[in-house]
C-alpha positions, 0 to 999 in steps of 0.5 A, a space after each residue: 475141333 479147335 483147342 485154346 491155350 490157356 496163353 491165348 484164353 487169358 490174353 483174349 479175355 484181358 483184352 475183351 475186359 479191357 474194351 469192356 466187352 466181357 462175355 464176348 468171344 472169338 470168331 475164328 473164319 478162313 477165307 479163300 481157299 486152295 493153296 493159300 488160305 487166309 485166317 481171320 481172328 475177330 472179337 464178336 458178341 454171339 455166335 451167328 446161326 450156325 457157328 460151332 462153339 468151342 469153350 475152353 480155358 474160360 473163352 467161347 470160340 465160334 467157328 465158322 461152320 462152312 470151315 469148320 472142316 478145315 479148321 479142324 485141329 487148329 490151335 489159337 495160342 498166344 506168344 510174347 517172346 520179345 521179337 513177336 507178340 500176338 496171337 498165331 494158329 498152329 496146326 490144322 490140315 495143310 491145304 492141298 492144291 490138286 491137279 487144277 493148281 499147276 504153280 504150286 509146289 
């Protein structure tokens, strides 16, 4: 499952009230796969059909349900230490290559 911190749950809904979409939520997705897979973090109104819905802290998340797997034990936060400012995912499991991805490692 994925967890929200509630620095990340607080930065979200002040954004989404901010553009006057209250109610709204995240879409969290991976795209590609393999060694190097890419995150996305977008704002959508509803789940699509068959997204996992997390609720925490005050924020619905929707989750992929393809990678919902893979996405598990990810973390949404959000930092602001002066140098970086946005929000990051944390953890989750580590893509393995396998014996068909020879450049890796």
């Amino acid at each position: 499952m994925v967890t929200i911190t509630s620095q990340a749950a607080d930065k979200a809904k002040e954004f989404l009230a901010k553009e006057g979409k209250d109610g709204w939520g995240l879409r969290l997705s991976l795209y590609g796969g393999g060694c190097a897979p890419s995150y996305g973090l977008d704002i959508a109104e509803n789940p699509e059909a068959d997204d996992e819905i997390v609720e925490q802290n005050g924020l619905r998340v929707f989750v992929d349900k393809d990678a919902s797997a893979a996405l598990s034990g990810m973390e949404i936060d959000y930092v602001d230490d002066g140098s970086v400012q946005g929000f990051v995912l944390r953890g989750g499991e580590q893509p393995s290559c396998g014996p068909s991805c020879s450049s890796c490692g």
